[in-house]
C-alpha positions as CSV (number, residue, x, y, z in Angstrom):
1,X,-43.8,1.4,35.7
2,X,-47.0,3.4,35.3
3,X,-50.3,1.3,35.8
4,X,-53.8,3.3,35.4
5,X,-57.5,2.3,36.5
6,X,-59.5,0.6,34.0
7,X,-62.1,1.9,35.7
8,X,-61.9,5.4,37.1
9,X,-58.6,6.0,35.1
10,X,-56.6,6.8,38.5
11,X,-52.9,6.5,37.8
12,X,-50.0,4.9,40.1
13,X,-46.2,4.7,39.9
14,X,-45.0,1.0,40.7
15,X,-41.4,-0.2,41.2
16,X,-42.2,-3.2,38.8
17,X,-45.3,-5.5,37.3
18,X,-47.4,-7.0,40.1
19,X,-47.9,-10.4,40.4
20,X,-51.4,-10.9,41.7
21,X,-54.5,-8.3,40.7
22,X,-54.3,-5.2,42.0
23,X,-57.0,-2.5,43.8
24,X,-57.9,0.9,42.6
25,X,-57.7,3.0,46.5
26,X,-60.0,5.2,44.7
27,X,-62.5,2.9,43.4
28,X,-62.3,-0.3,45.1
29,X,-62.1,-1.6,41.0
30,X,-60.1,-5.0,40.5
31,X,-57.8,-5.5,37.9
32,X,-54.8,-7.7,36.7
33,X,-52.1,-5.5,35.4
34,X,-50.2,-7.2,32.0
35,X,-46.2,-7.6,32.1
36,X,-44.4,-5.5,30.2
37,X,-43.6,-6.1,26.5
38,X,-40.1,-6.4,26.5
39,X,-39.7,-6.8,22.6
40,X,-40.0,-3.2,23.0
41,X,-36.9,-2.7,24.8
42,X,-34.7,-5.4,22.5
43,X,-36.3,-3.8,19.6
44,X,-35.0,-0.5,21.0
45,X,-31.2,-1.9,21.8
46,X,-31.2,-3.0,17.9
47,X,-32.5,0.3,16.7
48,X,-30.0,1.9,19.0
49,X,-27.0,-0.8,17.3
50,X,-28.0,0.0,14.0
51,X,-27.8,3.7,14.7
52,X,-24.1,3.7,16.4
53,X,-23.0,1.3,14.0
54,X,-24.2,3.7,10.8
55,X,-22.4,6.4,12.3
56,X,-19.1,4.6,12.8
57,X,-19.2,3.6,8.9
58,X,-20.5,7.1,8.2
59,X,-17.2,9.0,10.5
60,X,-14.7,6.0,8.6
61,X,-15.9,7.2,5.1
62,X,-15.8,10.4,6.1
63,X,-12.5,9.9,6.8
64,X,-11.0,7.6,4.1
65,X,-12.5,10.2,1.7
66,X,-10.9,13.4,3.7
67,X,-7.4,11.3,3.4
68,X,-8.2,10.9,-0.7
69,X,-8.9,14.7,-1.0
70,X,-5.6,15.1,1.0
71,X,-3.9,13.1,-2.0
72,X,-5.5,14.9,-4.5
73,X,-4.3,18.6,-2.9
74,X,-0.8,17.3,-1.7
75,X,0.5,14.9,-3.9
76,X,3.4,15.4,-2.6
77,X,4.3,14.6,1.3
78,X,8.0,16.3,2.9
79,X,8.4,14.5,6.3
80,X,11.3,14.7,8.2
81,X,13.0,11.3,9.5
82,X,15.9,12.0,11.4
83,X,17.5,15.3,13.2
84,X,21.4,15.2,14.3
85,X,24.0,17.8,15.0
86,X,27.4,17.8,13.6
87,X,30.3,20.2,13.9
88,X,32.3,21.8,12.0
89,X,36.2,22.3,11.9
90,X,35.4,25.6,13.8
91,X,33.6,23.5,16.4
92,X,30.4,25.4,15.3
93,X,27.4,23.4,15.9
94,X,25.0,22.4,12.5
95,X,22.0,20.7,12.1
96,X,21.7,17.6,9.5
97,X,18.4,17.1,9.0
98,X,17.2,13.4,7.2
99,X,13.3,12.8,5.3
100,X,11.8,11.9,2.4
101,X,9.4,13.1,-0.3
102,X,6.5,10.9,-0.7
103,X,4.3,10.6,-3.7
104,X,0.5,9.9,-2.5
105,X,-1.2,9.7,-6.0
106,X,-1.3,7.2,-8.5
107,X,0.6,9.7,-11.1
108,X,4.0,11.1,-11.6
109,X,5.0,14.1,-10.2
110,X,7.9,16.7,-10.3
111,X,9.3,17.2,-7.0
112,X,9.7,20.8,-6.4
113,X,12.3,22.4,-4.2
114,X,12.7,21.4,-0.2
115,X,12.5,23.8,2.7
116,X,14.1,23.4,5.8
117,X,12.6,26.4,8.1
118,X,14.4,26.5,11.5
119,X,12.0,27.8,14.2
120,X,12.0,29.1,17.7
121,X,9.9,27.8,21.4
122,X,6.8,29.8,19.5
123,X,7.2,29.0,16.6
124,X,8.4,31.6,14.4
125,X,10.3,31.2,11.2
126,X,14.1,32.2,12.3
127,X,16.0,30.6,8.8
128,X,14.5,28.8,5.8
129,X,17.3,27.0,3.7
130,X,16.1,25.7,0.1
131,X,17.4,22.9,-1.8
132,X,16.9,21.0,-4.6
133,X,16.2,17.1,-4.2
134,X,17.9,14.0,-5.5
135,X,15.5,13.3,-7.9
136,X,13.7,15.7,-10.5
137,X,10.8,13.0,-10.6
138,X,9.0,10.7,-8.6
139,X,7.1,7.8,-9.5
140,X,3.2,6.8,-8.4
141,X,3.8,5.8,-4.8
142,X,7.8,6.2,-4.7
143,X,9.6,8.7,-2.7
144,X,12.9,10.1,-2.6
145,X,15.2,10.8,0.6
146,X,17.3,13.6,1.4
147,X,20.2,14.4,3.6
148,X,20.5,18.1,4.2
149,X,23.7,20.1,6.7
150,X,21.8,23.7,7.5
151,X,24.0,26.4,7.2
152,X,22.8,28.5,10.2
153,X,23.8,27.4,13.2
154,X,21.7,25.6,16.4
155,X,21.2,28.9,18.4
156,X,17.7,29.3,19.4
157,X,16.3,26.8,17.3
158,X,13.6,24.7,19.1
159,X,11.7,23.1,16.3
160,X,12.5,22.0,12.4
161,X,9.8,21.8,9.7
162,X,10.1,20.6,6.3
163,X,8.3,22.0,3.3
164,X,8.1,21.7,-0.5
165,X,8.2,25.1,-2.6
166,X,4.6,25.8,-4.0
167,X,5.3,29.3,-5.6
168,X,7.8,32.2,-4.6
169,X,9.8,31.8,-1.3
C-alpha cells in the first residue's frame, strides 16, 4: 500500500494500513492514514465475472452457430460405425466396413453416392470404392445405414474414410 504526506507530499511503500497515526521522517508531520476501500476490489471481482462470463456465452454462440453453418454446408453426414475383416473362399483378406448417412437439416435430401477411400500410415488415397446407398432419399433428421465388402484387399491399408460424392470422382 502506497501512503503519501499530506504535508510535504513524501511517499512510502507499506505492507498494509497502519493502525495508529503515522510520522512523516521527512517532516515530522502527523497523520492518520484511511483503510482501504475495499468496494473497490469486490467491485473489481464482479466486473472481472461479468467479463469471463460474457465471453463463455460469446465462445458457446460462437459455436452453436459454427455447428448451424456446418448443417447448412453439409447436410449430409457419412460416418463410419464399424470396421471388420472377412475372407474370402480364396482365404483373401477384405474389409467390411459399417456407417450411416445422416441428414442434419430440417429438409429432405437426396443422398448421393458413398466413398470408401482406403488409405495408407500417411495418409494417402491407395483405393476409393463407390457405391450407391440403400435409400435414394432421406428424410429431415433420418439417416440411412450401409454395409459395404471392399474389393481391394487389406494390404497396406492403415486408415478408412467415408465420403459422399459431391461432383466427378
Amino acid at each position: 500500500m502506497k501512503i503519501k504526506c499530506d504535508f510535504c507530499k513524501t511517499e512510502y511503500a507499506l505492507d498494509a494500513a497502519p493502525n495508529s497515526p503515522v510520522k512523516c521522517a521527512v517532516c515530522g508531520h502527523v497523520w492518520s492514514v484511511a483503510r482501504p476501500n475495499r468496494r473497490g476490489a469486490w467491485m473489481m471481482f464482479i466486473a472481472a465475472t461479468c467479463a469471463l462470463l460474457s465471453a463463455i456465452v460469446f465462445a458457446v454462440a460462437v459455436v452453436v452457430r459454427s455447428r448451424m453453418d456446418d448443417a447448412a454446408h453439409k447436410p449430409l453426414v457419412a460416418e463410419i460405425t464399424e470396421i471388420k475383416t472377412v475372407t474370402d473362399k480364396e482365404g483373401t483378406p477384405h474389409f467390411v466396413v459399417r456407417g450411416a448417412v445422416v441428414n442434419q437439416t430440417a429438409q429432405i435430401y437426396g443422398v448421393p453416392d458413398i466413398i470408401i477411400v482406403s488409405r495408407d500410415g500417411a495418409g494417402n488415397p491407395i483405393a476409393r470404392q463407390k457405391f450407391l446407398p440403400s435409400a435414394p432419399l432421406l428424410d429431415a433428421g433420418a439417416s440411412v445405414e450401409f454395409n459395404h465388402v471392399l474389393s481391394s484387399t487389406t494390404d497396406g491399408v492403415k486408415k478408412i474414410t467415408v465420403e459422399l460424392q459431391t461432383g466427378d470422382m
